[in-house]
C-alpha positions as CSV (number, residue, x, y, z in Angstrom):
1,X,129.7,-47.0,126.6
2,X,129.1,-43.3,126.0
3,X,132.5,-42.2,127.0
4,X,134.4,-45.0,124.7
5,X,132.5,-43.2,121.7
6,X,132.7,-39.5,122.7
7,X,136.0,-39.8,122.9
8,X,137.3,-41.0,119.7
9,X,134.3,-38.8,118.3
10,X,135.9,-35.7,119.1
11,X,139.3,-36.8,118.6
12,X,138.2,-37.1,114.8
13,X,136.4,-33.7,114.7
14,X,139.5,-31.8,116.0
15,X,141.7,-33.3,113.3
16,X,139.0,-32.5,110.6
17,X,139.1,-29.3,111.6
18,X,142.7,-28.8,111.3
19,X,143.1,-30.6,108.2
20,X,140.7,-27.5,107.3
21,X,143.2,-24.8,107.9
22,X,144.6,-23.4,104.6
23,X,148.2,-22.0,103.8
24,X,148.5,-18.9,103.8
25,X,149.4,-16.4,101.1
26,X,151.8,-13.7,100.5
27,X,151.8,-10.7,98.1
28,X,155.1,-9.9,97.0
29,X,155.8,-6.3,95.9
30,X,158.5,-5.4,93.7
31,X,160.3,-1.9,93.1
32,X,159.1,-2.3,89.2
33,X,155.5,-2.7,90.4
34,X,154.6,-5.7,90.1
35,X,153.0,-8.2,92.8
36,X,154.1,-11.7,93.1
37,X,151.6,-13.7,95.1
38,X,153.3,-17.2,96.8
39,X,151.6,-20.2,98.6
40,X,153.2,-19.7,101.5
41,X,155.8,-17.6,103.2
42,X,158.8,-16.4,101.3
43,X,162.0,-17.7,102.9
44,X,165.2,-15.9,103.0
45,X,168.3,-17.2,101.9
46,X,171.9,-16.2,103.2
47,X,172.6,-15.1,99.2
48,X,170.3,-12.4,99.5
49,X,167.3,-14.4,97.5
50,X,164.0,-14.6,98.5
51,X,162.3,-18.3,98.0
52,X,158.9,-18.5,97.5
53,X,156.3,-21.0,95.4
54,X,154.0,-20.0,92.7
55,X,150.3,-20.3,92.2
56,X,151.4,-23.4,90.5
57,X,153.3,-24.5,93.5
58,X,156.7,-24.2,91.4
59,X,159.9,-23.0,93.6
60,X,160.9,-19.7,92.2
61,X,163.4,-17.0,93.7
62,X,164.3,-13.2,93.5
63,X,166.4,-11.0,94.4
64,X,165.8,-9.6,97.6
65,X,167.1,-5.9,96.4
66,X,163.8,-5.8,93.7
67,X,161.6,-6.7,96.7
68,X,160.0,-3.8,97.8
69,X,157.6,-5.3,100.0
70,X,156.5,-8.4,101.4
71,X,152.4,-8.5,102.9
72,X,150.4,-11.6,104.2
73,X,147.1,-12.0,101.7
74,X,143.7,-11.1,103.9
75,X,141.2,-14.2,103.3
């Protein structure tokens, strides 16, 4: 009877943690100075954008020429 319970038991802990992990963020830096922060990694695009989503989880794009940089957020 142990085993049946143990079982499913541990099951349910591994998905809680893993339903724990957060996304993780990316600081943008432009050539004008400014830092974009997205939820997420930026994809790129064939026409030279770069995807990303806002703080507000909006879809936004840039140019990839006014990207200076692109740095994964330390949590």
């Amino acid at each position: 009877m142990k085993k049946a319970l143990i079982i499913p038991l541990s099951v349910l802990l591994a998905a809680a943690a893993l339903s724990g992990c957060t996304r993780t963020s990316y600081a943008i830096h432009t050539n004008d100075g400014r830092t974009i922060i997205s939820d997420g990694k930026p994809q790129e695009s064939e026409t030279g954008l770069l995807g990303y989503k806002d703080a507000n989880g909006v879809k936004q794009q840039i140019n990839k020429s006014e990207v200076k940089n692109v740095s994964e957020v330390p949590h």
